[in-house]
N, C-alpha and C positions, 0 to 999 in steps of 0.2 A: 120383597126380598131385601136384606142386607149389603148394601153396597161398603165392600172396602175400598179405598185408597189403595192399598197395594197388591191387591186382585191383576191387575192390568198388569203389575209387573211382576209378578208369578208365575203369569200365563207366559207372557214373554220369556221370562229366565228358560219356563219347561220348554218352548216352542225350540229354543237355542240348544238345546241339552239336547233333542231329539234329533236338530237337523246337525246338531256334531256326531252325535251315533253314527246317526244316516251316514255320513260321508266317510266315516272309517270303514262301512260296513257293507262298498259296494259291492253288490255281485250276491247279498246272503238274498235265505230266502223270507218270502214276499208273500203274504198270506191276507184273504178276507171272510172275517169273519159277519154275520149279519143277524142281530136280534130285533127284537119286540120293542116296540116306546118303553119298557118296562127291562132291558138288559137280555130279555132272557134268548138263550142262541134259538135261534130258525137256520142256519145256514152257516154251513162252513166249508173252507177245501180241501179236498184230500190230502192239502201238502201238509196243512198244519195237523191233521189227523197223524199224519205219517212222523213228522216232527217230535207232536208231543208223548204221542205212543198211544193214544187214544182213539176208538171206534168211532165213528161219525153217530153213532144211537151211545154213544155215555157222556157226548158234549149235546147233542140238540136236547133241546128242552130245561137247558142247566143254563145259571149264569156262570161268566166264568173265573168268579172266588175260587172254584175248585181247584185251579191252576197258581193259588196262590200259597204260601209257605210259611218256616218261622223267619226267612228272611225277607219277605216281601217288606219295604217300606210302606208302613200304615200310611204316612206321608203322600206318595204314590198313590194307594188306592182311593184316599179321602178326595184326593183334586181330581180323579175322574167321578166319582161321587158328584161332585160338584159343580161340574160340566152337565154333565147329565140330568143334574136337578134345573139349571139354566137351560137347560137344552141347546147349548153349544159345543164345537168344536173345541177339542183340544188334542195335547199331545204329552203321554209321559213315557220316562222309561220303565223297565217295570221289572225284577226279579219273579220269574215264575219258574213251576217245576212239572218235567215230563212225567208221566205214569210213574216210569219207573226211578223216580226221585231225583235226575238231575237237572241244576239248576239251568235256569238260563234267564238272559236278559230278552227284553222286544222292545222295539220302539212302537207303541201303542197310540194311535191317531181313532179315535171316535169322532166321527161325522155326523151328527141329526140328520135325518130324512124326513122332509116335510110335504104334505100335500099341496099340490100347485093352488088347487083350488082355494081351498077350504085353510092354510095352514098349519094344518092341525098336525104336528110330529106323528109321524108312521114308523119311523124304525129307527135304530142306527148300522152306522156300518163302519167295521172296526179294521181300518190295517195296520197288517202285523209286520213289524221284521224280528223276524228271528236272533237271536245271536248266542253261540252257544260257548260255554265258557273254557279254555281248558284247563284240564287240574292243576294244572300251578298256579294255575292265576286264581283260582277259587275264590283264595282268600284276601283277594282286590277284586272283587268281580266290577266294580264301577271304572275300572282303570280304560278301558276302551274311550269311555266317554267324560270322564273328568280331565284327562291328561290328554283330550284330545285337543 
């Protein structure tokens, strides 16, 4: 694999970005999600079902690009790409959209799950916080967490 120099402080900068979300955003809700070494959902809760506006049988078996938009940051999705290729932890924030098209932010933490024995990655597992935008604010939706 390709070692950058400034990987290490990427990850740092997103880890800071998320736990400033976090801490504006106590009390929202709290979701986990859990796929395949390979992304794809085996499991999810009924709060983010309820959340995103979605059936629990139109997210299992999907990865979840589906929940992504024209405003997601490519940015965003490429660095958990990349996590995931390393099979490490990480944290971003993330523009995604409910069924029914509105937007919303999550602070998005992928965890590897690894076999004790053998190491071998078994899953990940994804928590979620929610955060949902109001219409004025649309058109800053990072303002929660830049100006935090």
């Amino acid at each position: 694999p390709i070692q950058h120099s400034g990987l290490k402080l990427v990850e740092e900068h997103t880890r800071e970005r998320a736990q400033s979300a976090s801490n504006c955003v106590s009390g929202a809700p709290f979701n986990e999600i859990k796929t395949d070494d390979h992304g794809v959902v085996q499991e999810v809760t009924e709060e983010f079902c309820e959340f995103t506006g979605y059936a629990r049988d139109e997210i299992i078996g999907r990865k979840c690009n589906f929940l992504q938009g024209e405003g997601t940051d490519e940015n965003d999705v490429l660095e958990m790409r990349a996590a995931m290729e390393r099979q490490r932890q990480t944290s971003v924030v993330i523009l995604n959209y409910c069924k029914d098209g509105t937007p919303f932010w999550n602070v998005l933490t992928i965890i590897p799950q690894f076999c004790k024995q053998s190491g071998v990655l078994t899953h990940y597992l994804g928590e979620v916080i929610n955060l949902r935008i109001p219409p004025s604010m649309r058109h800053r939706p990072r303002l929660c967490v830049d100006d935090a």
